[in-house]
N, C-alpha and C positions, 0 to 999 in steps of 0.2 A: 504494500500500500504506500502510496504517498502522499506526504501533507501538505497544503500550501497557505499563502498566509493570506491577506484582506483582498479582496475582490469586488470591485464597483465600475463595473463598464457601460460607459455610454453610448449615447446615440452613434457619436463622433466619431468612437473608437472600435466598433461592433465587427464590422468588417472583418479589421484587418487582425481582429484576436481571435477571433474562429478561422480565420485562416492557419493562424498560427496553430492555434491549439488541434488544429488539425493535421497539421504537418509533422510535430514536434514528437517524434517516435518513442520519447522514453514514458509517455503516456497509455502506448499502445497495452491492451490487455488487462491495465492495473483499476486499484481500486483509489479512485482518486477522491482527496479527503479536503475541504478550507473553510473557510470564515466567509459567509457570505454576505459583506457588510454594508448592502442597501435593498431596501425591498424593492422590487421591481413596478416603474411606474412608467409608463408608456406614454401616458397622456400627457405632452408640455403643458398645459394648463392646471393640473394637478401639481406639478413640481414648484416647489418652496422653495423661498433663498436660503443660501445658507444649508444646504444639507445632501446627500450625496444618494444616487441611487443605482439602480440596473433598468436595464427593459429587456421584454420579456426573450428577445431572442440570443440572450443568454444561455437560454437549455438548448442550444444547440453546440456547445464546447464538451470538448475532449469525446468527439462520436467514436472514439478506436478504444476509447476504457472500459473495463468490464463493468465499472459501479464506477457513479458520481453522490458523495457523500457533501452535504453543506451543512455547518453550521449557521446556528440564527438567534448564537447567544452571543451577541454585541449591542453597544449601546443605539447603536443608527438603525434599529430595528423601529425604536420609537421615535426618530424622526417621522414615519408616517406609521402609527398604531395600526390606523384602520385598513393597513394592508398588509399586515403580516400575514393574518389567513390567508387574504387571497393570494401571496406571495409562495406561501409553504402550497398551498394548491397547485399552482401553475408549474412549480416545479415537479410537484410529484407525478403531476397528469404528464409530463415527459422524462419521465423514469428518473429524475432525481432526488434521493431521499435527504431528512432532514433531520436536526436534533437540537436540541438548545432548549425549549420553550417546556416550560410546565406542562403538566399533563393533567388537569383538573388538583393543581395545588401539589404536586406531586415531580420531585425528580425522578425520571425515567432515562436510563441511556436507550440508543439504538442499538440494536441487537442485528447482525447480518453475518452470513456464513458463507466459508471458501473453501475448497477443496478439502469438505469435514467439516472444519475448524470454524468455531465462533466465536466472534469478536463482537465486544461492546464499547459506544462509542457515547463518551459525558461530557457536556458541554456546560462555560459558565464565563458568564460576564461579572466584572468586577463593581461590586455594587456604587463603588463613587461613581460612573458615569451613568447607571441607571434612576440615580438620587438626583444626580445634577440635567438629565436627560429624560422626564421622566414620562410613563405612559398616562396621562387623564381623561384618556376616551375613549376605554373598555378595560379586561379585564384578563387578555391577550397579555402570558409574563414572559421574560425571557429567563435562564437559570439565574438568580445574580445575587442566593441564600450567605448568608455570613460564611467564613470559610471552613470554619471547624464543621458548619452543618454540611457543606460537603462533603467533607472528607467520611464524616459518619454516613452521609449517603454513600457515598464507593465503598466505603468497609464493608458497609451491610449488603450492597449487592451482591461484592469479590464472596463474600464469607456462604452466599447462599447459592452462588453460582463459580464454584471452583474451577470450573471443566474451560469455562470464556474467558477468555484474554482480551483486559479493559482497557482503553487508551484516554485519557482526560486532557481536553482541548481546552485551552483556555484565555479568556480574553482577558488581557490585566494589565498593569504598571503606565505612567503615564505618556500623554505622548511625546514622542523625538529622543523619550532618553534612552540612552544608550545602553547602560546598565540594568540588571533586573533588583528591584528591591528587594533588601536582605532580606523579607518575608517570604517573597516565593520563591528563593531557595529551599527554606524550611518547610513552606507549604509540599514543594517538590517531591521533598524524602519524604515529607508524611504519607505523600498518597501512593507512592512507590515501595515503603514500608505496611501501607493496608491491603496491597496488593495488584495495585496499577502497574500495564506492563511498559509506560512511557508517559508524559509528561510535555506535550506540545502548547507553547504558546505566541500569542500574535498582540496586537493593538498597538504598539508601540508608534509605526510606522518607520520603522529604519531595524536593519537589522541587530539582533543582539546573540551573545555567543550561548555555549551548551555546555553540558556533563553529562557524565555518565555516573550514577548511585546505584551503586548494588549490578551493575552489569546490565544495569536498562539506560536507555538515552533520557536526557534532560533536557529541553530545549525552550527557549526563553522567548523568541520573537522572531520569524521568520520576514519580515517586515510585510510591504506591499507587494502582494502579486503582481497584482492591473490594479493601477487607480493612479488615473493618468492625471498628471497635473492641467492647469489653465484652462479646467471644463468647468468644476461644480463652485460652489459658491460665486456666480456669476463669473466665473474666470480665475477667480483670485487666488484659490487654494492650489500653490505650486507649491511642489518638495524639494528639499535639497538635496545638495550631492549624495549624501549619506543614504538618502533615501531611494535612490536609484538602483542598488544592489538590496536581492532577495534571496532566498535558496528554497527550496524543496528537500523533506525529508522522506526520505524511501527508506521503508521498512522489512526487509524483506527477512521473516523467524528472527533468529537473533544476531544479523546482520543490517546496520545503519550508515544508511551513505546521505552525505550533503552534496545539492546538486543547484550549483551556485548561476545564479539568472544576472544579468541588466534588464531592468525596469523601464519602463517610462519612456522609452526611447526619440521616438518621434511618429509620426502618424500612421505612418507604415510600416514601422516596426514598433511593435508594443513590448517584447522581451527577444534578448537574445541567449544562449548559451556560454559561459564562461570555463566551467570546470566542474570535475567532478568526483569527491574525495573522502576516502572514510571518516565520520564520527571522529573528528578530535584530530586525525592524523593527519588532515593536510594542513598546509601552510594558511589558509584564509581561516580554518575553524581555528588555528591556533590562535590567529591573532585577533577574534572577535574575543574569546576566551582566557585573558591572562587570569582571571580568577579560580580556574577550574579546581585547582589546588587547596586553594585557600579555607580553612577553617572558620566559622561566624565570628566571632570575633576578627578575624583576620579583614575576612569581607568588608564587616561594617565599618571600618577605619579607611579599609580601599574604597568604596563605594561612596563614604562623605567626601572624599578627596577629588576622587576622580567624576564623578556623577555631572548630568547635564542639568536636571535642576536644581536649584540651591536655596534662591531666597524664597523662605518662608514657607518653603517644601518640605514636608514629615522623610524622614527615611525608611517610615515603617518596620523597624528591627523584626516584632513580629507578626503574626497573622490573627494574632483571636486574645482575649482577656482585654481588662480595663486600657491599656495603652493603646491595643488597636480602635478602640472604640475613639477615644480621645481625637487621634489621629484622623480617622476616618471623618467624624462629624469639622473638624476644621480643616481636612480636604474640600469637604463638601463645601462650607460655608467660604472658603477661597475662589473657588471653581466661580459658586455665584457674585461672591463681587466683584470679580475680573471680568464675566460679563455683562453687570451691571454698568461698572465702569465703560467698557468699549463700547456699550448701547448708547450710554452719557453724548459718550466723544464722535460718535456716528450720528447725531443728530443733525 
């Protein structure tokens, strides 16, 4: 199987990525796994400033893979609420299945099988961007429970279903930074020690490095798949350098390769092929990863140091009890006056 990170293709750019993703052989046959980080909206008179989406002739990418798997536990699900149904519909009426979203109040992973073997797939957005983005017009949720109650959701599934091999995708840490916060590392091992067989994360939007715990992969942020700058928010939302380069992770039993892409290219090229090298061992996974080593204490001293946001930005040490709470509720209340502020200043 292979993982890939945030996905928002437009009008603009439709063409020339089903071209690609049809061409591009190392998709052929696999089970293709990502973040599918805008609901699809066809109609330009329904589209809203400021927010990102797909249309619908997106399910026609990757026609050579044996499964196309999306998640649709991100926070730009709730840029348009009242179309996540019909989002999670349109995909599945063309063979693409889903996972992310409550199940009547209820976490459920997907559940799908290969040559025998079953595998389960748990999906979860980080609840500051669901606090600071949030849904007020229905009752459509995306996963985005405190984190310890996840991790007790994967125990309890792993513990009742020993036979499936679980993979937890995860939408977390803020955006452009580079590093992963000292908490999901912790979170990492926790769900890798309840019995997860990998640990895939994205939202960042720029790539960030990985590990391996216990002899499973650990992966922090594959960046942007497709999410082509100078379209959405009337143009404006362009990426930088950093954000140009993305990878893919292929799973294949207990062998993990990175399969490093350029993004964003130009209009006729929407990614190209760069390299492609095992888990840890080439030269590009080294060098996203100088922490790999490092022990929590070690990290949190590297990560205040080196980290891309700074002022007035939590580090989140850890994932759950009174400090994360702290933490969390004055992420949140940052989040809103920053756009309180640039609402101010855009008048």
């Amino acid at each position: 199987m292979i993982f890939l990170g945030d996905l928002a293709c437009p009008e603009e750019r439709i063409d020339s990525f089903l071209k690609w993703t049809n061409n591009e052989q190392v998709f052929t046959n696999q089970t293709v796994i990502l973040n599918f980080e805008a609901n699809i909206i066809d109609d330009v008179s329904e589209r809203k400033n400021l927010t990102l989406y797909n249309i619908s002739r997106i399910t026609g990418m990757f026609p050579h893979a044996r499964k196309v798997i999306v998640s649709l536990a991100n926070n730009h699900m709730y840029d348009y609420p009242e179309k996540i149904l019909k989002t999670q519909k349109i995909l599945e009426e063309n063979g693409i299945s889903c996972f992310g979203l409550y199940e009547e109040g209820v976490i459920k992973p997907f559940i799908f099988e290969e040559h025998g073997v079953k595998y389960a797939l748990f999906g979860h957005c980080w609840r500051l961007y669901t606090k600071t983005n949030s849904n007020k017009e229905n009752n459509v949720r995306v996963v985005d429970c405190p984190y310890d109650e996840f991790v007790d959701a994967v125990r309890c599934f792993i513990s009742n279903n020993q036979s499936i091999k679980t993979y937890c995708f995860m939408h977390w840490n803020y955006d452009m930074e580079k590093l992963p916060l000292p908490m999901l590392r912790k979170l990492s091992r926790k769900l890798i020690d309840v019995g997860a067989c990998a640990v895939i994360g994205g939202h960042s939007h720029r790539p960030q490095g990985m590990e391996i715990y216990k002899n499973k992969p650990v992966v922090y942020c594959m960046g942007n798949f497709f999410l082509p700058s100078g379209i959405y928010f009337n143009g404006k939302l362009c990426y930088p350098e950093c954000s140009k380069e993305t990878y893919a992770v292929n799973i294949d039993n207990d062998k993990t390769d990175i399969i490093w892409y350029r993004t964003d290219i130009n209009q006729s090229t929407p990614l190209e092929f760069v390299c492609r090298e095992p888990l840890l061992v080439g030269e590009k996974c080294a060098e996203y990863s100088p922490f790999r080593e490092m022990n929590d204490a070690d990290y949190l001293s590297y990560f205040a140091k080196k980290r891309n946001k700074k002022k007035l930005v939590a580090k989140f040490s850890q994932y759950f009890g009174v400090s994360y709470q702290l933490n969390e509720k004055w992420a949140i209340a940052r989040v809103k006056i920053i756009r309180t502020l640039k609402g101010l200043i855009n008048k």
